[in-house]
Backbone bond lengths (Angstrom), bond angles and torsions (degrees), N, CA, C in turn:
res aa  C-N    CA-C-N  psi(-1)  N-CA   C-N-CA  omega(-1)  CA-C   N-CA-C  phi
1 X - - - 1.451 - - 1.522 109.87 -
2 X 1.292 127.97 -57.31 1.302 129.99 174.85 1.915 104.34 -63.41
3 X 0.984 138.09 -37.34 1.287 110.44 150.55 1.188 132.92 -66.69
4 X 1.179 133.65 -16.42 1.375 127.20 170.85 1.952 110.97 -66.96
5 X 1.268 97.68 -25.72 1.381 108.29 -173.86 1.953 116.29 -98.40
6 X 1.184 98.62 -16.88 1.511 103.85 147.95 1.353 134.50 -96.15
7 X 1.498 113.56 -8.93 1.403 119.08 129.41 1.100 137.73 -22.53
8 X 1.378 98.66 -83.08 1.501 121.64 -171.18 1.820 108.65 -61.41
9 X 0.972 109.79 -38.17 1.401 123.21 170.67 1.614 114.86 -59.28
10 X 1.152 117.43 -46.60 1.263 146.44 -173.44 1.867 92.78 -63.34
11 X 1.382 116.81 -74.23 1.639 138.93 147.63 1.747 106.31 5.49
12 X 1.414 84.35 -77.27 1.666 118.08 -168.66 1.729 99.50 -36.19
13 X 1.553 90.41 -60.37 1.925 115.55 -166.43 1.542 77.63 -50.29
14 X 1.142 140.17 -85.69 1.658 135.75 -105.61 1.493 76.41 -85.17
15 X 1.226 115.09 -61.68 1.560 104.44 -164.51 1.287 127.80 -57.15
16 X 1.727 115.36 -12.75 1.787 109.80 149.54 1.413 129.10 -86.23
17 X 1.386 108.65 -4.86 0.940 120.84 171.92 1.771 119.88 -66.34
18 X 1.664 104.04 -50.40 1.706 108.30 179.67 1.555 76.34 -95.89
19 X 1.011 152.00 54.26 1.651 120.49 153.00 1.095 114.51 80.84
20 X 0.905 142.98 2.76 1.596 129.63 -151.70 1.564 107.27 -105.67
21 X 1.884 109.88 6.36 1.420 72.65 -174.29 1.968 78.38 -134.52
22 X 1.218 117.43 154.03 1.857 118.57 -171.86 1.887 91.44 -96.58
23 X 0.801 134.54 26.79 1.347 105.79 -172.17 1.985 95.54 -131.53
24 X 1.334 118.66 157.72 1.551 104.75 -173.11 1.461 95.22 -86.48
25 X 1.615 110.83 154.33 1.245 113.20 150.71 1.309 122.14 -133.75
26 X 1.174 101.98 143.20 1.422 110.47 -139.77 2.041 100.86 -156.78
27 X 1.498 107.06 138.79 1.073 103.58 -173.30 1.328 105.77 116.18
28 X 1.506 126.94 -0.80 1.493 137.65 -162.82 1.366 98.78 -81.88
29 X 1.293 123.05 150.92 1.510 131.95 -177.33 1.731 105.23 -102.08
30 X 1.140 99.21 -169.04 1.539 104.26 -165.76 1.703 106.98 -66.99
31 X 1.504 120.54 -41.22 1.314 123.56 -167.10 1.300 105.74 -68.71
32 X 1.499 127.66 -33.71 1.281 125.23 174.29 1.552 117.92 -59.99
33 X 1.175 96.65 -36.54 2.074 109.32 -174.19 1.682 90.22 -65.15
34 X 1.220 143.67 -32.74 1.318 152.06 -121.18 1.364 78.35 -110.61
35 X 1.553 120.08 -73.63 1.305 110.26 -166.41 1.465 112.62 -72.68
36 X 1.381 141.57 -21.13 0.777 137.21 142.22 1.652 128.39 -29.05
37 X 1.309 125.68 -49.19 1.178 132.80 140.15 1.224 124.71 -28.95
38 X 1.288 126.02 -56.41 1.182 135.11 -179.32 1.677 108.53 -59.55
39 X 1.273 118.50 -47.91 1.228 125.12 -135.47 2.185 77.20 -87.95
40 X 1.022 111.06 -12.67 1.582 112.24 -176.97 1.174 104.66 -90.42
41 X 1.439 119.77 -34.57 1.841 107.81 -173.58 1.671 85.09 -76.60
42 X 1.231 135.90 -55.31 1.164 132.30 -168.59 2.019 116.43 -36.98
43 X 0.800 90.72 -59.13 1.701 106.68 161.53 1.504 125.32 -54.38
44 X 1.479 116.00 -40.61 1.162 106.45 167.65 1.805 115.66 -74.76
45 X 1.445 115.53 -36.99 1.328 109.99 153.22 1.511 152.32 -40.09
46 X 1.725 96.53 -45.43 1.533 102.91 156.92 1.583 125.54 -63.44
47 X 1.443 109.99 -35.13 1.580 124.37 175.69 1.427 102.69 -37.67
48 X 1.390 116.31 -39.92 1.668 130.32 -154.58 1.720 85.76 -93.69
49 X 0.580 141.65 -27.84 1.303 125.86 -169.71 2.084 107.16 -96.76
50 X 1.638 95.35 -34.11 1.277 90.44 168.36 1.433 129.23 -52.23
51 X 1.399 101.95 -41.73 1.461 100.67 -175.39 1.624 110.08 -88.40
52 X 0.626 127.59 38.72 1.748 141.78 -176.97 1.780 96.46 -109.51
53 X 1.137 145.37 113.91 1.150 161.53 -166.67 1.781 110.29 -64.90
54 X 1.049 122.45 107.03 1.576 126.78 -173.59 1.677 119.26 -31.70
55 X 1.247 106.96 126.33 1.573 100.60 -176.81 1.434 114.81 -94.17
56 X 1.485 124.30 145.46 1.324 114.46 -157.30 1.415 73.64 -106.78
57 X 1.184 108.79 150.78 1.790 144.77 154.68 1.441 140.50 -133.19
58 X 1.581 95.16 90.74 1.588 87.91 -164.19 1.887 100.85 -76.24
59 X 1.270 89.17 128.96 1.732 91.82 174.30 1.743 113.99 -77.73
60 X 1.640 103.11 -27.63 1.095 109.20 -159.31 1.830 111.35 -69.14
61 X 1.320 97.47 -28.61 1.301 114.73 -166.36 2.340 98.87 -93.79
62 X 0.850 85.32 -17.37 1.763 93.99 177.08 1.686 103.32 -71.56
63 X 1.483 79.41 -53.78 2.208 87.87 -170.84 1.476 98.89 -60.64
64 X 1.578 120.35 -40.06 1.367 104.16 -174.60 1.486 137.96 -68.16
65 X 1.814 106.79 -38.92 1.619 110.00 145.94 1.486 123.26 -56.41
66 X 1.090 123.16 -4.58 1.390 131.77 169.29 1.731 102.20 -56.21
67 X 1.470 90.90 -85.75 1.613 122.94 171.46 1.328 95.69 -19.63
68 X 1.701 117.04 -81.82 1.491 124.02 -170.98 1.535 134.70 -63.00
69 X 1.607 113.07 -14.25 1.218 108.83 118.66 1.419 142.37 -10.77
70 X 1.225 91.51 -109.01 1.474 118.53 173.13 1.569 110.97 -29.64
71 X 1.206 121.58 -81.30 1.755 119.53 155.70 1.394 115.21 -13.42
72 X 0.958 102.98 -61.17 1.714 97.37 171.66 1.576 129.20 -73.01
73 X 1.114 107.69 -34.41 1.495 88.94 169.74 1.617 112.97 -79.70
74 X 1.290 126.17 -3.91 1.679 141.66 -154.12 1.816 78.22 -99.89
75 X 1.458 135.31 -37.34 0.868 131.78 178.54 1.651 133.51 -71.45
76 X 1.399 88.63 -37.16 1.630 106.83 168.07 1.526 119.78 -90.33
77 X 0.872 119.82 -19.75 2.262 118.00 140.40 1.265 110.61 -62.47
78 X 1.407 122.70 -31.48 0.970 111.12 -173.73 1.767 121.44 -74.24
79 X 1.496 104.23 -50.51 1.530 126.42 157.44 1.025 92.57 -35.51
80 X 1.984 127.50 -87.91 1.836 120.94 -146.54 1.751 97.37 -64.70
81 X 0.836 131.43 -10.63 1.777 128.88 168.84 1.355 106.79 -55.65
82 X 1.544 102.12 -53.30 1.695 113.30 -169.32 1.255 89.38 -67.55
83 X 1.033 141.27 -109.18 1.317 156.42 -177.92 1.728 94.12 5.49
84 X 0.994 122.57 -76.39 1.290 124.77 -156.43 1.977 99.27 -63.64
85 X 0.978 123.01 -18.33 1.580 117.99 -158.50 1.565 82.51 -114.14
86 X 1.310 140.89 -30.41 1.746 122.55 157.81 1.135 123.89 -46.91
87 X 1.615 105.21 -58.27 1.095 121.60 166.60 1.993 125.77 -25.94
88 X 1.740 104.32 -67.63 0.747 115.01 -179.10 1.715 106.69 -54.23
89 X 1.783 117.59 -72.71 1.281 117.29 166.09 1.521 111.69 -8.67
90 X 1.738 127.50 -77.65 1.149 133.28 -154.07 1.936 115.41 -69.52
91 X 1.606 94.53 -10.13 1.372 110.42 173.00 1.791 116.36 -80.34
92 X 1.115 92.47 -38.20 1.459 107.59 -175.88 1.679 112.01 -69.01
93 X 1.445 99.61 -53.80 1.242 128.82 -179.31 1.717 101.49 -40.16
94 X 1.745 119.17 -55.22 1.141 134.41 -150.72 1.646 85.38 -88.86
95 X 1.322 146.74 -32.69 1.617 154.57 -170.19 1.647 86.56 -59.97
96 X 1.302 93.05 -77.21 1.657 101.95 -148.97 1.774 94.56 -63.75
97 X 1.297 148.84 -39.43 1.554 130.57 169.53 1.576 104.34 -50.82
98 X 1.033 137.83 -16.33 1.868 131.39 -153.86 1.762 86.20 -123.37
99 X 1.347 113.13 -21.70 2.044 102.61 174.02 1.450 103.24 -113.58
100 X 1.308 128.53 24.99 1.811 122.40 -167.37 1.095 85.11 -125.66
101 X 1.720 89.05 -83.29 1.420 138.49 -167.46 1.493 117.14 116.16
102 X 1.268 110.57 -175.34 1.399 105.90 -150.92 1.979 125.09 -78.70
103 X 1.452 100.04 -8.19 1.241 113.48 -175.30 1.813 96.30 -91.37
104 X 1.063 129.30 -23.98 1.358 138.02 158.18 1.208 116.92 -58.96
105 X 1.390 128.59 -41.02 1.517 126.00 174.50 1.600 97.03 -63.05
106 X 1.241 105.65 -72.72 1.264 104.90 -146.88 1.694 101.71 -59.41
107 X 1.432 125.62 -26.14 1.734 105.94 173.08 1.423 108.83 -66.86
108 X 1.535 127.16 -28.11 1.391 119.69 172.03 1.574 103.83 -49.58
109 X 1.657 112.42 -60.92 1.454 108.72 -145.63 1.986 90.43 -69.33
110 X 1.266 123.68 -41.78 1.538 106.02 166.91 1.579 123.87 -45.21
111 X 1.100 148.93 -43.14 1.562 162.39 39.86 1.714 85.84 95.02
112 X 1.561 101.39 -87.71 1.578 113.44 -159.03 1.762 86.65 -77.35
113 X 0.743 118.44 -40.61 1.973 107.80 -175.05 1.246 121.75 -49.39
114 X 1.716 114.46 -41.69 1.030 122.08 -166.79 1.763 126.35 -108.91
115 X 1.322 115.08 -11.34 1.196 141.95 172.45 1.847 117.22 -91.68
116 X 1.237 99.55 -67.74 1.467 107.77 175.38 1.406 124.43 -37.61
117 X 1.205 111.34 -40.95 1.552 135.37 -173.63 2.021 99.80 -49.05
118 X 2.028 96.85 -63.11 1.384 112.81 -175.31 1.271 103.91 -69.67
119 X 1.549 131.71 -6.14 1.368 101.50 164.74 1.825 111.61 -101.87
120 X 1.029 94.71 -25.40 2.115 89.32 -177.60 1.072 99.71 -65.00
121 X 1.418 119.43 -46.04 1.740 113.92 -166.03 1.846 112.41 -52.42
122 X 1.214 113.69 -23.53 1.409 115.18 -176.56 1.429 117.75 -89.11
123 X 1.633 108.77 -39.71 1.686 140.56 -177.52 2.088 96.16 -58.94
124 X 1.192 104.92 -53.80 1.647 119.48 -164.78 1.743 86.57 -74.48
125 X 1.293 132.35 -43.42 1.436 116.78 -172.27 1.306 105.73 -74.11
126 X 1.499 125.63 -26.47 1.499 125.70 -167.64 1.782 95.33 -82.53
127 X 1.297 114.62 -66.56 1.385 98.65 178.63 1.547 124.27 -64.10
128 X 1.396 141.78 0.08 1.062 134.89 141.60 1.599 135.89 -95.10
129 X 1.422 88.02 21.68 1.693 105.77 161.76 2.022 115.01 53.48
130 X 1.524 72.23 35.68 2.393 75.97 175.30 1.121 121.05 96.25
131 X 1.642 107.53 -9.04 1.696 114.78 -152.97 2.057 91.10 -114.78
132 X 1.895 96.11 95.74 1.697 75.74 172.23 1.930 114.60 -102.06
């Protein structure tokens, strides 16, 4: 109840303040004069900002270096990924010729050429559900 009534009081202030209300009010105690006070430095502050010349902000063009950002660094994990998983490949690659030898690679790499193919090709249709 007593906030509803320092509300309304509160109400009262602003609306003699811009005008808004024709009738006097009067009878206000000190806290009202106070915010009343307030509500004037407040005003002379916005004044200062009014006359300060509108700042343009394109959002549209913010979100998009946003985006292009992002792409780019999503691109450069993506690169040191590559890099790092050739790498590894070309490490492996170089193990097994120096622990086989070289007639062993190459029946693997016939091996992986010709087999691998018949299994992704089926694996990639099943996890993308028919849709190539």
């Amino acid at each position: 109840m007593k906030t509803e009534k320092n509300e309304k009081i509160q109400d009262l202030i602003i609306d003699k303040y811009y005008g808004e209300i024709e009738r006097d009010v009067s009878g206000l105690d000190c806290k009202n004069a106070f915010i009343e006070k307030k509500l004037k430095l407040l005003k002379n502050k916005l004044e200062v900002i009014d006359n300060l010349p509108p700042v343009k902000v394109d959002i549209q063009k913010i979100i998009e270096n946003a985006i292009e950002t992002k792409a780019k660094k999503q691109e450069k994990v993506n690169f040191i990924l590559f890099l790092f998983f050739s790498f590894l490949v070309f490490s492996i690659y170089v193990l097994v010729i120096n622990i086989r030898g070289f007639e062993f690679f190459i029946k693997l790499q016939f091996l992986v050429g010709t087999l691998i193919p018949w299994f992704l090709i089926p694996v990639s249709l099943i996890f993308s559900k028919g849709k190539v």
